[in-house]
C-alpha positions as MATLAB code, in Angstrom:
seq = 'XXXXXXXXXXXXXXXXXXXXXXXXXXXXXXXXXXXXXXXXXXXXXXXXXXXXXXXXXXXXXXXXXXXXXXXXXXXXXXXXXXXXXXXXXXXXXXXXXXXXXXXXXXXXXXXXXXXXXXXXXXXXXXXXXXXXXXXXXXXXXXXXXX';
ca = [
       0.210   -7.582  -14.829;
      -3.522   -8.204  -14.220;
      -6.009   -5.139  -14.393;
      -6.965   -6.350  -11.105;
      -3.694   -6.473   -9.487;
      -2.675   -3.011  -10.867;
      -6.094   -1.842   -9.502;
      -5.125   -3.020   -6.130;
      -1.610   -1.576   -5.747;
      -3.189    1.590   -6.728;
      -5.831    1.582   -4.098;
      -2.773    0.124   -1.336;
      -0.851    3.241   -2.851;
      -3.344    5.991   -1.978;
      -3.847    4.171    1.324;
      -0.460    4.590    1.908;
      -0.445    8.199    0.329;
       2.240    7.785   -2.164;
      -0.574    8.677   -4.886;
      -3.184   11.419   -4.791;
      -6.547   12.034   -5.975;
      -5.281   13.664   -8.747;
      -2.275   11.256   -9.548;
      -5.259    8.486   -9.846;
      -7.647   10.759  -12.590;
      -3.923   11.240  -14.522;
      -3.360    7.339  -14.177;
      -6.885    5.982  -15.377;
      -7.275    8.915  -17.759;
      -4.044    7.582  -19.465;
      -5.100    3.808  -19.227;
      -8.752    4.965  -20.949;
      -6.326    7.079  -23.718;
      -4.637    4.029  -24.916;
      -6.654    1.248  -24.703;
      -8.573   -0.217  -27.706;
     -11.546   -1.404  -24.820;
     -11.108    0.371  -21.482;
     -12.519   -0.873  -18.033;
     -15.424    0.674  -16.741;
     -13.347    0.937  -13.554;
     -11.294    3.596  -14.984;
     -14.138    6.160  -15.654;
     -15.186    5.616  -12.523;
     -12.131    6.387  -10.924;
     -11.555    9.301  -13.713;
     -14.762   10.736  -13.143;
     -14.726   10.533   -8.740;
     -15.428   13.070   -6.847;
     -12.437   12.598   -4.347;
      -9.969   10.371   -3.103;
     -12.160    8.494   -0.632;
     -14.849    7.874   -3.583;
     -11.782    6.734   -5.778;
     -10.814    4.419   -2.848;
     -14.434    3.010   -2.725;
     -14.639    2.119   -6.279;
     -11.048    0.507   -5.973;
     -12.119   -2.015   -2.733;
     -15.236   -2.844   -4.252;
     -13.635   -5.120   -7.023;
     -12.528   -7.667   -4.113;
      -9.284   -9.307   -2.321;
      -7.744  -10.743   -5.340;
      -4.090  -10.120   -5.375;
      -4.303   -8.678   -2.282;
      -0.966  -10.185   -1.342;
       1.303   -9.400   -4.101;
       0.069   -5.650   -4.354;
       0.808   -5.746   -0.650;
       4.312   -6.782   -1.702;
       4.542   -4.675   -4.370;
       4.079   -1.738   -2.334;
       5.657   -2.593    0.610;
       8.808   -2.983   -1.450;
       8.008    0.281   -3.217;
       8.028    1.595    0.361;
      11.142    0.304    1.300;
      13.067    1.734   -1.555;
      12.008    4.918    0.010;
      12.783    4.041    3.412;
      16.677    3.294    2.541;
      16.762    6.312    0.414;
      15.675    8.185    3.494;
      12.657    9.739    2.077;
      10.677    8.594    4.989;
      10.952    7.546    8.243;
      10.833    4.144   10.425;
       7.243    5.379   12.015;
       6.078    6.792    8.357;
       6.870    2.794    7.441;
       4.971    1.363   10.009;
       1.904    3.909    8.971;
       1.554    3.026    5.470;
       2.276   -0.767    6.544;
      -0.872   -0.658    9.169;
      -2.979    1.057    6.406;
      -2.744   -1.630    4.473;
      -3.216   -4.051    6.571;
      -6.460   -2.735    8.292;
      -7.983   -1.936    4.378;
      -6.826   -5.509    3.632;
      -9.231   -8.447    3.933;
      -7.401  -11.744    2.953;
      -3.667  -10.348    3.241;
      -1.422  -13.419    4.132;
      -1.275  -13.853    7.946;
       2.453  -13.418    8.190;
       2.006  -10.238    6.444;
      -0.960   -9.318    9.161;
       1.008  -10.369   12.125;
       4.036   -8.927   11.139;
       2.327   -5.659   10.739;
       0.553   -5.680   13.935;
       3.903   -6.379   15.785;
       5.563   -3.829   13.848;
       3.222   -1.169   15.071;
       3.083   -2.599   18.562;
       6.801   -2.061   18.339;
       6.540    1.818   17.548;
       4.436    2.718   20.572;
       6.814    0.956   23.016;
       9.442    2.658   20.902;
       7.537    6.095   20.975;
       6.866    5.420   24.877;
      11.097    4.915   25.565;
      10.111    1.027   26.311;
      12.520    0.026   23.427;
      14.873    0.689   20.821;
      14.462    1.585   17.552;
      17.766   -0.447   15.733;
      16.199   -3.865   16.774;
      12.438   -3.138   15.350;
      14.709   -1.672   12.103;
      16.523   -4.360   11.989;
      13.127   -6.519   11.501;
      11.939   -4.095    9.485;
      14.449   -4.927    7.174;
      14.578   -8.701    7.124;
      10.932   -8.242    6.629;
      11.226   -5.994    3.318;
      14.108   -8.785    2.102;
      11.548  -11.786    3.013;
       8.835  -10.255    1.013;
      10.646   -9.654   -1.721;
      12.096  -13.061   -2.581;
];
């Protein structure tokens, strides 16, 4: 895996709050540990003074591999999902933080997210079911992941 694709599913993870401020000090203080020539990156993130610094630091180095961290994580997100460690609206959260953070995600990834949280207001409003917008939810994760 690229530096710069590990650096970007750890930024969409903190987005997405499945890793804290101090999970990300832990991470790049172990990448700096054993590595013969570290990135500056990681003492930067290492040495931050909080999360939203941290985050900073990790958008600053660009959109590259902006999509497959975005699959990455969403499928990371998933897992949880059918284990039933989160919710169908905690989902749709983490998927919209992504996507607003993101700046050349994949348009089907971008529309699909913007539908998908359209979906949970109607839902949240009594407009519509929930089991349909799963349902997509699902076929979504599986698309991404092949």
């Amino acid at each position: 895996m690229s530096a710069l694709l590990d650096y970007k599913i750890k930024e969409f993870e903190a987005l997405c709050a499945m890793i804290s401020y101090d999970d990300l000090v832990i991470w790049a203080d172990d990448k700096i540990r054993f590595s013969d020539d570290p990135d500056g990156i990681l003492f930067e993130l290492s040495l931050a003074k909080t999360l939203h610094e941290q985050l900073s630091i990790l958008s600053s180095l660009g959109e590259q591999d902006e999509n497959e961290a975005f699959k990455q994580v969403a499928y990371q997100i998933f897992i949880s999902y059918k284990q039933d460690e989160i919710q169908f609206f905690d989902v749709v959260n983490k998927l919209h933080a992504m996507n607003i953070n993101s700046t050349a995600l994949d348009s089907s990834y971008r529309d699909f997210c913007i539908w998908i949280s359209d979906e949970a207001w109607l839902i949240s409003d009594g407009v519509k079911g929930l089991k349909p917008a799963e349902e997509e939810l699902i076929r979504f994760f599986f698309g991404i992941k092949t």
